[in-house]
N, CA, C and O of each residue as an XYZ file, in Angstrom:
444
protein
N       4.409      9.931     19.825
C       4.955      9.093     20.880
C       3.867      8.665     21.869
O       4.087      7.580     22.407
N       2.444      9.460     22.311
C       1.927      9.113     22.634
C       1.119      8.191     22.648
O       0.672      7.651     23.660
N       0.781      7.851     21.176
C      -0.243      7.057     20.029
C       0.579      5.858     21.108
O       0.112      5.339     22.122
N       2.048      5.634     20.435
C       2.860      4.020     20.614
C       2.458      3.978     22.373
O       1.564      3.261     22.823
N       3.163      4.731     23.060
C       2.934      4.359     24.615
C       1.343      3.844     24.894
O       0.987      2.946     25.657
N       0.715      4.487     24.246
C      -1.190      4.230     25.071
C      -1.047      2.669     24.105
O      -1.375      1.707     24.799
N      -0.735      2.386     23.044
C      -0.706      0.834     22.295
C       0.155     -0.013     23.062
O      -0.207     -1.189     23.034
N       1.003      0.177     23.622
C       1.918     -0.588     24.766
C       1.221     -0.881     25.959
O       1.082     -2.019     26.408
N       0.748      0.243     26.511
C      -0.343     -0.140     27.399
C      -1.275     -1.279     27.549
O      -1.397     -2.174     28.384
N      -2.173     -0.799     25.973
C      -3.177     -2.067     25.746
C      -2.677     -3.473     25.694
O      -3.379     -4.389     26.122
N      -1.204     -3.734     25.064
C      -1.137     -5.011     24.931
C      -0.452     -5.382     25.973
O       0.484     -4.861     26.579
N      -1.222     -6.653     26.146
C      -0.767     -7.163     27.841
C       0.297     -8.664     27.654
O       0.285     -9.710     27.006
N       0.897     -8.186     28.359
C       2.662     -9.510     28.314
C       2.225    -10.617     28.655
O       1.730    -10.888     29.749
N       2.414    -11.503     27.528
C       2.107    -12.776     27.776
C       2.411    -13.520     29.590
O       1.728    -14.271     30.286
N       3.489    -12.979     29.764
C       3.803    -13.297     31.388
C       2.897    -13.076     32.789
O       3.018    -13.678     33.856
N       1.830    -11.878     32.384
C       0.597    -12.075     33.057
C      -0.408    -12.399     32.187
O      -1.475    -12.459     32.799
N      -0.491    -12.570     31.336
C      -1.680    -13.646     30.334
C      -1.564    -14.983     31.401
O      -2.422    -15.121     32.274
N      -0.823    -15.620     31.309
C      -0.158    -16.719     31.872
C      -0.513    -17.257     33.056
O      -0.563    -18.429     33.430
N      -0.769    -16.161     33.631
C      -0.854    -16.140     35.673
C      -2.757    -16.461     35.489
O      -3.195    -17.032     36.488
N      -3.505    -16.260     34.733
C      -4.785    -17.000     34.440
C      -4.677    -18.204     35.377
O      -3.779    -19.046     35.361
N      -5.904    -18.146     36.329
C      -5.982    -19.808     37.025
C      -6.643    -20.849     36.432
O      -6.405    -22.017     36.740
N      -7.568    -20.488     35.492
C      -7.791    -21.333     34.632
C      -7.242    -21.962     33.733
O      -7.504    -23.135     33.469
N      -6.296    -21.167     33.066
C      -5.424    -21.388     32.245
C      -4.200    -22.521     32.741
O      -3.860    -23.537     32.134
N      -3.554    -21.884     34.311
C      -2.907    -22.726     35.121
C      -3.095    -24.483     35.488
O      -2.323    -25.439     35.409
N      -4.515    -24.327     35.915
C      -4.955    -25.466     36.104
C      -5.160    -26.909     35.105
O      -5.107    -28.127     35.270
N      -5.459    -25.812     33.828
C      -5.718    -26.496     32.533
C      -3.835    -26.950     32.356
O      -3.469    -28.124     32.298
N      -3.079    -26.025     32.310
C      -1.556    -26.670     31.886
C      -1.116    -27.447     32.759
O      -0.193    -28.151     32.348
N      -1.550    -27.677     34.313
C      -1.100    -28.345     35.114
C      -1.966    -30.305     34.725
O      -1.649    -31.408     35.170
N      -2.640    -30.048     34.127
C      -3.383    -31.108     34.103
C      -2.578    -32.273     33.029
O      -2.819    -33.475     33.130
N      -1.586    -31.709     31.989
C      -1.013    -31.556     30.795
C       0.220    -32.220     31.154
O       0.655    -32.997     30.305
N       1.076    -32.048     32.543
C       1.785    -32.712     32.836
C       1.934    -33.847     33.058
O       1.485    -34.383     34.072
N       2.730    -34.576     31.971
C       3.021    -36.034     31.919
C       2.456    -36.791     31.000
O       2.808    -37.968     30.922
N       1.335    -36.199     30.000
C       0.062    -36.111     29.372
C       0.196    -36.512     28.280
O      -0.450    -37.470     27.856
N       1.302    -35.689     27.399
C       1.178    -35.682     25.976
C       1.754    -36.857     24.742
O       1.542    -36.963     23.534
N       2.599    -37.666     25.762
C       2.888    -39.038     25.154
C       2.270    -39.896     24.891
O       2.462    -40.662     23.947
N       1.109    -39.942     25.949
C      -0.420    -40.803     26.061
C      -1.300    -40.319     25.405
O      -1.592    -41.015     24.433
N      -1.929    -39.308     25.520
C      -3.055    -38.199     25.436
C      -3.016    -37.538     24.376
O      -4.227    -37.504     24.157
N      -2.483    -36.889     23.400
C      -1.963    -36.295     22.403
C      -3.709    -35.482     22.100
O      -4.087    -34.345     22.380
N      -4.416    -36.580     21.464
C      -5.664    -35.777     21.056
C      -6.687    -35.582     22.281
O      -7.759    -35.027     22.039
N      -6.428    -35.978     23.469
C      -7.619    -35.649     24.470
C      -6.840    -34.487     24.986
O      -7.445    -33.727     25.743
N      -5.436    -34.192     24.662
C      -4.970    -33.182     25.240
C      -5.489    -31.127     24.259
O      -5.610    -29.953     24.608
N      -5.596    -31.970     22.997
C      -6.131    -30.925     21.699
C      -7.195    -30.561     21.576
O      -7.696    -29.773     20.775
N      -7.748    -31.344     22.681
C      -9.545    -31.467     22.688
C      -9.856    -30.706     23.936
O     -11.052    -30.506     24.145
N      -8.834    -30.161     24.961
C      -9.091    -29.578     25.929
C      -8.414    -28.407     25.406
O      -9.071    -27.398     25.151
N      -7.422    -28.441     25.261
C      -7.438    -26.931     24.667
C      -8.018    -26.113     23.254
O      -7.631    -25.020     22.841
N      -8.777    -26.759     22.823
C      -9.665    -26.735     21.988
C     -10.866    -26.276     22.570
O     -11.524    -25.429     21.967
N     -11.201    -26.668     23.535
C     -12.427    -26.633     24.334
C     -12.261    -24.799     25.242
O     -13.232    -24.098     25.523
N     -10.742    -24.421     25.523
C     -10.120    -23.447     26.354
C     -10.509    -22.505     25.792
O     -10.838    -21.415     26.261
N     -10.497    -23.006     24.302
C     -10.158    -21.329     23.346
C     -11.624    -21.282     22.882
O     -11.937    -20.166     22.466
N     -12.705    -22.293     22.841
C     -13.824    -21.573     22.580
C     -13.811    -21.252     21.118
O     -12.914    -21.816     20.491
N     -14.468    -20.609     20.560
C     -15.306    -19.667     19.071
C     -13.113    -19.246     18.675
O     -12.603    -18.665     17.717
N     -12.834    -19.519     19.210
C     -11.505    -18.905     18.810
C     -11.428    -17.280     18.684
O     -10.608    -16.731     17.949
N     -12.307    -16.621     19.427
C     -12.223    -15.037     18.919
C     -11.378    -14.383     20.301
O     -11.057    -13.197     20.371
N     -11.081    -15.451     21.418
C     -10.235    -14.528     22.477
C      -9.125    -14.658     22.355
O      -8.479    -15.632     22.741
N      -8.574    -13.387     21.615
C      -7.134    -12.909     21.364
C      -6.201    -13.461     22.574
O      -5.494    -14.440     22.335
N      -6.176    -12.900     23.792
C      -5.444    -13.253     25.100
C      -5.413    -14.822     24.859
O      -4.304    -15.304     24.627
N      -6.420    -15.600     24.885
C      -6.115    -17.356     25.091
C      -5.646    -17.570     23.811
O      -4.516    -17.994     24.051
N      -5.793    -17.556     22.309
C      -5.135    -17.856     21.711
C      -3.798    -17.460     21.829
O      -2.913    -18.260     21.526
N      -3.495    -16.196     22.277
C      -2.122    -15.626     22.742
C      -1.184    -17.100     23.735
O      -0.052    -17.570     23.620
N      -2.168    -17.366     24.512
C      -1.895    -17.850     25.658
C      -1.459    -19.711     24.913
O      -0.370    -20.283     24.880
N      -2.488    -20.062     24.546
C      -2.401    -21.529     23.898
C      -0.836    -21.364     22.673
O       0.130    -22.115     22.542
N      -1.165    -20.146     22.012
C       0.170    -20.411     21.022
C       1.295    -20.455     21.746
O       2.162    -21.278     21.452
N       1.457    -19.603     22.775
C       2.965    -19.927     23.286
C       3.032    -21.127     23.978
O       4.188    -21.461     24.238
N       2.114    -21.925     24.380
C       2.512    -23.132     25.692
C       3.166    -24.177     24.299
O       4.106    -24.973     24.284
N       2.113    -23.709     23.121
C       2.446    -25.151     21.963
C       3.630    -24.711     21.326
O       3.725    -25.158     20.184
N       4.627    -23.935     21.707
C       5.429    -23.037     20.828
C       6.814    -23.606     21.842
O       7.954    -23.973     21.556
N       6.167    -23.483     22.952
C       7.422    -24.432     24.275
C       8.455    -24.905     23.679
O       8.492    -24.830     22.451
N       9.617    -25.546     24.453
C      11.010    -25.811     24.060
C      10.049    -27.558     23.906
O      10.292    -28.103     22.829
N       9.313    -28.167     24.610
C       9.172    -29.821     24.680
C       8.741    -29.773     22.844
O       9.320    -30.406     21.961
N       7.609    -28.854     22.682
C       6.934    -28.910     21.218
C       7.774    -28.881     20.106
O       7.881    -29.700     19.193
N       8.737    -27.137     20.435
C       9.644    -26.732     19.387
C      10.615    -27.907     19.197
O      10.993    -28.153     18.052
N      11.031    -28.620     20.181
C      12.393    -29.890     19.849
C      11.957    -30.800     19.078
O      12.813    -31.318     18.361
N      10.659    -31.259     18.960
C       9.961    -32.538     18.795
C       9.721    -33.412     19.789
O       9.295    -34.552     19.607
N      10.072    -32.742     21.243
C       9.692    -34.364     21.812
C       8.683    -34.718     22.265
O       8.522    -35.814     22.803
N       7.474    -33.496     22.073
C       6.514    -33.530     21.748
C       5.678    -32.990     20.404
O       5.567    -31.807     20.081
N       5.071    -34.231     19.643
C       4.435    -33.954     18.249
C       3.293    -34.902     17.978
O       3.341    -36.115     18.180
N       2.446    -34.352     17.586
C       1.276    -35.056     16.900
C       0.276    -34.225     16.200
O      -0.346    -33.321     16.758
N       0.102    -34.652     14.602
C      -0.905    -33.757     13.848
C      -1.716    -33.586     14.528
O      -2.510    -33.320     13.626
N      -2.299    -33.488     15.400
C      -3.359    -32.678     16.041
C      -2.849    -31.392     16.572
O      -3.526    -30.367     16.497
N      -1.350    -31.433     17.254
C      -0.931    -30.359     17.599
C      -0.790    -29.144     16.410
O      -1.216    -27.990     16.372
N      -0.097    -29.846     15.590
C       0.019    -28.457     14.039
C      -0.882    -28.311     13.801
O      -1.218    -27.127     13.800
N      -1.835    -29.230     13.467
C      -3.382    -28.692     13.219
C      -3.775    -27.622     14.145
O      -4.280    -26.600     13.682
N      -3.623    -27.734     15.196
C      -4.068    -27.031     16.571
C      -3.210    -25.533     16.252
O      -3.913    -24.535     16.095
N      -1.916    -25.404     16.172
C      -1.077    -24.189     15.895
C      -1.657    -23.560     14.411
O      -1.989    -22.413     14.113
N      -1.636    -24.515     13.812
C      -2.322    -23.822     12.556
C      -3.490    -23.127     12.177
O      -3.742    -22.316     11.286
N      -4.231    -23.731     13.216
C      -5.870    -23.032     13.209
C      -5.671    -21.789     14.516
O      -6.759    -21.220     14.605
N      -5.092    -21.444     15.105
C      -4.590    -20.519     15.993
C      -3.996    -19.190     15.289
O      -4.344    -18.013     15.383
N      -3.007    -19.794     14.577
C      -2.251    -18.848     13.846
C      -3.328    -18.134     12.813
O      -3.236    -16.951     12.488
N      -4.234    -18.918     12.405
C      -4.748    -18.105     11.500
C      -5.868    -17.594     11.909
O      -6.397    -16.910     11.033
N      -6.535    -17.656     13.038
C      -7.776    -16.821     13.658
C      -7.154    -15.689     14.908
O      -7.752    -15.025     15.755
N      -5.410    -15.851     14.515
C      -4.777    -14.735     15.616
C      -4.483    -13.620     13.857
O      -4.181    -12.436     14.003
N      -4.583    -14.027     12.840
C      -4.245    -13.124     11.822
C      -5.437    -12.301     11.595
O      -5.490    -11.082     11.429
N      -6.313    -13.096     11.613
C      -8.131    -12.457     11.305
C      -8.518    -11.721     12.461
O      -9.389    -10.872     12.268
N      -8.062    -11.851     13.650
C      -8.472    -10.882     14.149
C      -7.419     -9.346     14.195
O      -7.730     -8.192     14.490
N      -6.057     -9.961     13.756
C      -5.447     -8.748     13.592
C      -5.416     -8.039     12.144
O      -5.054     -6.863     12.179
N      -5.643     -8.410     11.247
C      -6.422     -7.805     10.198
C      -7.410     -8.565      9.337
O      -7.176     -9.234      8.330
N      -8.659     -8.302      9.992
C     -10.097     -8.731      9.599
C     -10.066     -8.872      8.026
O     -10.511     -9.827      7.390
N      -9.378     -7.597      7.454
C     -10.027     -7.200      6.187
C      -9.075     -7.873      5.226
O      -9.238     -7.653      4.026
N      -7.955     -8.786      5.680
C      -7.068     -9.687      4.756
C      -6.929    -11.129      4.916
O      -5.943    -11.831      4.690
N      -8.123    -11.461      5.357
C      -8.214    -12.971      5.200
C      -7.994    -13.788      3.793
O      -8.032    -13.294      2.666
N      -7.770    -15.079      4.116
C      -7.055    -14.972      2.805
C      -8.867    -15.593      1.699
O      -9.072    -15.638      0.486
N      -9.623    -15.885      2.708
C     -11.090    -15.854      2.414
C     -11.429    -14.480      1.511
O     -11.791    -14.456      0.334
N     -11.263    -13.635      2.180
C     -11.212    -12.317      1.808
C     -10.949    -12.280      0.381
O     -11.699    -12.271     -0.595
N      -9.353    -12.257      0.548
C      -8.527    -11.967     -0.765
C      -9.531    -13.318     -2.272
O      -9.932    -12.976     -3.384
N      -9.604    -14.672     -1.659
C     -10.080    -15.322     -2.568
C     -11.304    -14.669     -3.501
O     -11.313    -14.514     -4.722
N     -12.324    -14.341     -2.529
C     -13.534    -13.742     -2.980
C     -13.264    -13.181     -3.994
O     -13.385    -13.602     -5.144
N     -12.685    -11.692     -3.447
C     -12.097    -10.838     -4.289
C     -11.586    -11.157     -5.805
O     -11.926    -10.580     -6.838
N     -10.866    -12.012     -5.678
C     -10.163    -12.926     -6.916
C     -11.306    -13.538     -7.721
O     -11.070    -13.774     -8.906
N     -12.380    -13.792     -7.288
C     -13.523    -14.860     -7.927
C     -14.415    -13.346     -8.328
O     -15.099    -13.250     -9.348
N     -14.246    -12.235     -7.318
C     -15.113    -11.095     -8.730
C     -14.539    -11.069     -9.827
O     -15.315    -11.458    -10.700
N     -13.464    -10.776    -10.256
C     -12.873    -10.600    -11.500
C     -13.389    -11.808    -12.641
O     -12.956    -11.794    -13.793
């Protein structure tokens, strides 16, 4: 029981992920944005997340694109799925390194 509580600890609730002023400033900028802007908007949060290796901002970017405006459709543009898609899969690699599907291919090409 201890193991789970000290792992609860470490992971921090998206709800103060969130409270980030950088992060703030960047979503405030976003308002009104995405009907016009679509790819200068993918290109800044593109720019947010960097090398893609910070767990917390990808944390942070998947839920804003995960929103009720995104999830309905009334906001969409392949840059955005592209954008969720390349998220989703450098939030898998860092949660297990050793099953990329890079990984697994290799593997497949020894045989």
């Amino acid at each position: 029981m201890n193991i789970l509580k000290s792992i609860m600890e470490i992971i921090v609730k998206i709800k103060d992920l969130v409270k980030n002023s950088e992060w703030q400033s960047l979503r405030k900028s976003f308002e009104g944005t995405w009907n016009k802007t679509p790819q200068d908007n993918c290109i800044k949060l593109r720019k947010y997340l960097g090398d893609f290796k910070n767990e917390n901002k990808l944390r942070i970017v998947m839920n804003y694109l995960t929103g009720t405006g995104f999830r309905t459709g009334r906001i969409k543009h392949k840059c955005i799925s592209k954008l969720r898609m390349d998220i989703s899969k450098h939030l898998k690699q860092l949660k297990n390194p050793n099953k990329t599907i890079e990984n697994y291919i290799e593997k497949l090409n020894d045989y």
